[in-house]
C-alpha positions, 0 to 999 in steps of 0.5 A, spaced: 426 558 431 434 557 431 433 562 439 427 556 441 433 550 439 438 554 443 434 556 449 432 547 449 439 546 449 442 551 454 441 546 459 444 541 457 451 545 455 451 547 461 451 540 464 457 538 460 461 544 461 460 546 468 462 538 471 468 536 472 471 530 469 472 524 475 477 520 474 477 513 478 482 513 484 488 508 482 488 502 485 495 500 490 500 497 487 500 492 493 495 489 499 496 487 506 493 481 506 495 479 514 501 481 519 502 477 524 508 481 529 511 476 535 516 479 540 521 473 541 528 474 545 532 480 542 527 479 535 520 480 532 518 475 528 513 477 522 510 473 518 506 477 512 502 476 506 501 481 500 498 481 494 499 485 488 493 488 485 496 494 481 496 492 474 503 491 472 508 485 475 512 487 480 519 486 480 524 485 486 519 487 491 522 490 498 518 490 504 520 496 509 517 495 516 516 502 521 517 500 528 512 505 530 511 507 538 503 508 541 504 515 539 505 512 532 513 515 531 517 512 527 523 507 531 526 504 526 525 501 519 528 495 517 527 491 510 527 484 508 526 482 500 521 477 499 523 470 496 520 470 489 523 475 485 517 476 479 509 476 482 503 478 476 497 481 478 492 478 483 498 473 486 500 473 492 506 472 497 507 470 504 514 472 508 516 470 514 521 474 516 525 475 523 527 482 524 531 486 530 526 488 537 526 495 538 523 495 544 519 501 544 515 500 539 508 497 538 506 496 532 508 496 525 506 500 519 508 496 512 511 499 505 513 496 500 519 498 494 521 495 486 527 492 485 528 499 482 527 503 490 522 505 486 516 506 491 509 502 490 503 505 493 500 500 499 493 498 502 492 497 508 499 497 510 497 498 519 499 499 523 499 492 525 499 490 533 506 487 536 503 482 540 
């Protein structure tokens, strides 16, 4: 009797002890929602909507943008801050920033920094056309 509950039961201690535990991919801190980069004379005028969509309100948010060339190296990066200083989850905000043209670059790449210099994971952060 105890060898027939055993032998019923390997199965199923094999199914729960050979698979591995799946953990869920944590959502990014941050999403990019549109950007829209145009060449003016001497300058690139971004204009940027992000959303947070991490679980905790980011503080002092700094945006980094990679000014990449069409081989995707890095030109140059420049930052700007984004006007509000607190965002909650789920909520959004737009920049509209005017940053130096480096002229060999066709596309931006976006990546985002707390207050703290502390790195935020980013979806969708490009490249994104130079028009």
């Amino acid at each position: 009797m105890g060898r027939t509950i055993f032998v019923a039961l390997l199965p199923l201690l094999l199914f729960t002890s050979g698979a591995p535990a799946q953990r869920r991919a944590k959502a990014p801190d941050l999403e990019v929602v549109t950007v829209k980069a145009q060449r003016a004379p001497g300058q690139v005028h971004l204009d940027c909507k992000i959303r947070v969509t991490g679980q905790k309100p980011i503080t002092g948010l700094v945006l980094s943008f990679d000014f990449l060339t069409d081989e995707n190296r890095v030109v140059t990066t420049q930052t700007a801050e984004a006007e509000e200083p607190y965002l909650e989850p789920g909520e959004e905000s737009e920049m509209r920033v005017a940053l130096n043209d480096p002229v060999r670059a066709v596309g931006i790449r976006v990546n985002a920094f707390d207050k703290n210099k502390r790195e935020l994971s980013i979806g969708r952060n490009g490249p994104f056309p130079i028009d």
